[in-house]
C-alpha positions in Angstrom: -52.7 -10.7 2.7 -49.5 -9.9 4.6 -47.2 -12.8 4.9 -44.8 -13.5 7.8 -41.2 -14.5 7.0 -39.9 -18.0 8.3 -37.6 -17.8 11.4 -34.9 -15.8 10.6 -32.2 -18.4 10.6 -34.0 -20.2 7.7 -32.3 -19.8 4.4 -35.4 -17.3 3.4 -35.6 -15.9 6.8 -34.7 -11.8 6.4 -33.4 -10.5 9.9 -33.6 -7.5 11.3 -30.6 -7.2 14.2 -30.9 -5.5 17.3 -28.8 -2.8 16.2 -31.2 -1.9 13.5 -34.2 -2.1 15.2 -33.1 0.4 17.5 -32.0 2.8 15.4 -35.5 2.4 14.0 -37.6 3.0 16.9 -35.4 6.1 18.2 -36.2 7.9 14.5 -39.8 6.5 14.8 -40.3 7.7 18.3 -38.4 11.2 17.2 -40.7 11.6 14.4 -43.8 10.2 15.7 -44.1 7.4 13.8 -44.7 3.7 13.7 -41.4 1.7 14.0 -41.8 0.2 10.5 -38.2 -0.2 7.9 -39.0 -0.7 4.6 -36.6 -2.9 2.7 -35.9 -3.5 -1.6 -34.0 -4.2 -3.7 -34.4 -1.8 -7.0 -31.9 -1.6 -10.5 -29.0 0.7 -10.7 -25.9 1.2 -8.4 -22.4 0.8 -9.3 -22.7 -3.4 -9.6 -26.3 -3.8 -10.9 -28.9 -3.6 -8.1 -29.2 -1.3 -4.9 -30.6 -1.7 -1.4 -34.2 1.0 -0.9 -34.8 1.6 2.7 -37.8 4.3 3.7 -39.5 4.5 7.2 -42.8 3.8 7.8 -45.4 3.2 5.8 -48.1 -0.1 6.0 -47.9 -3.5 4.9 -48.7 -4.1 1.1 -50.5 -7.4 -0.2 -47.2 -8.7 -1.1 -45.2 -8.0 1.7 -43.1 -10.1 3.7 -43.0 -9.0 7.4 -40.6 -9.7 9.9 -40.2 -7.9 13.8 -37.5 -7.7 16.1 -37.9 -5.7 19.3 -41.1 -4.3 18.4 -39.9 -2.9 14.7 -41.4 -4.1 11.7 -38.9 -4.9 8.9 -41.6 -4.9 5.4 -40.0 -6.8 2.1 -41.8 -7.1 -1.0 -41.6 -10.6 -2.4 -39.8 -9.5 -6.0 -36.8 -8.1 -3.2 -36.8 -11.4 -1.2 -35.0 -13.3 -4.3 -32.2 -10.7 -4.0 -31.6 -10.8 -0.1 -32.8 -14.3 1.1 -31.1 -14.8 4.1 -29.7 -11.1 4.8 -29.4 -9.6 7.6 -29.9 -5.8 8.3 -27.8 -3.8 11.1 -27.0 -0.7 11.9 -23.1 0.0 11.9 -21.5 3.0 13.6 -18.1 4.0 12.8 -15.5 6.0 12.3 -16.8 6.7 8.8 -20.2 7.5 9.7 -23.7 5.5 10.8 -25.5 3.5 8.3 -27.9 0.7 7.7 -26.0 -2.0 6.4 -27.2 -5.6 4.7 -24.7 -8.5 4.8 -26.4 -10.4 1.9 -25.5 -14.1 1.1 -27.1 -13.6 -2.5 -24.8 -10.9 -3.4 -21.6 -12.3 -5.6 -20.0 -8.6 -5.6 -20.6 -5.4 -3.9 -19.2 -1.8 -4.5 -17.0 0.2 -1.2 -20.0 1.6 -0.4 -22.2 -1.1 0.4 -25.3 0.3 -1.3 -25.2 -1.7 -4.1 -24.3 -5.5 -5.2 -24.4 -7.6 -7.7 -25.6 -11.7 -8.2 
């Protein structure tokens, strides 16, 4: 059974911003595919755990599901401890485009922003 995450500005509420969810659909659309971001939260990195994102894909029994403009943004529920209350965008700059999570768990990151620590 696929769960539905609280309204995103509860404390467990994941959100998927604007920003993100368009970046989504264009690859989705580009590659004829569903408008689905998969989001975890796996070992390794340079401070201890790293952010997983894939495209696509269904809803497993222990996902957490969350949509904003049409995108689905899947969590699994081991990941949901790590990023309770994150936020997902999609940052362009001068340095390049990337998804990026601001994550209130997270006491320490690395300059990259793919990894953090608790």
């Amino acid at each position: 059974m696929t769960t539905t995450l609280p309204d995103p500005t509860s404390i467990a509420g994941v959100t998927l911003a604007s920003s993100a969810a368009a970046r989504v659909a264009a690859i989705a659309a580009k590659q004829n595919r569903p408008a689905v971001l998969r989001l975890a939260v796996e070992g390794g990195g340079c401070s201890g755990f790293q952010y997983k994102f894939e495209m696509g894909g269904e809803a497993e029994a222990d996902d957490l599901v969350t949509e904003t403009d049409g995108v689905r943004l899947l969590v699994d529920a081991m990941s949901l401890d790590l990023i309770a209350g994150a936020t997902v965008e999609y940052i362009e700059s001068l340095g390049g485009a990337a998804f990026r999570v601001t994550n209130p768990q997270a006491a320490s990151g690395c300059g990259c922003g793919a990894s953090f620590s608790v």
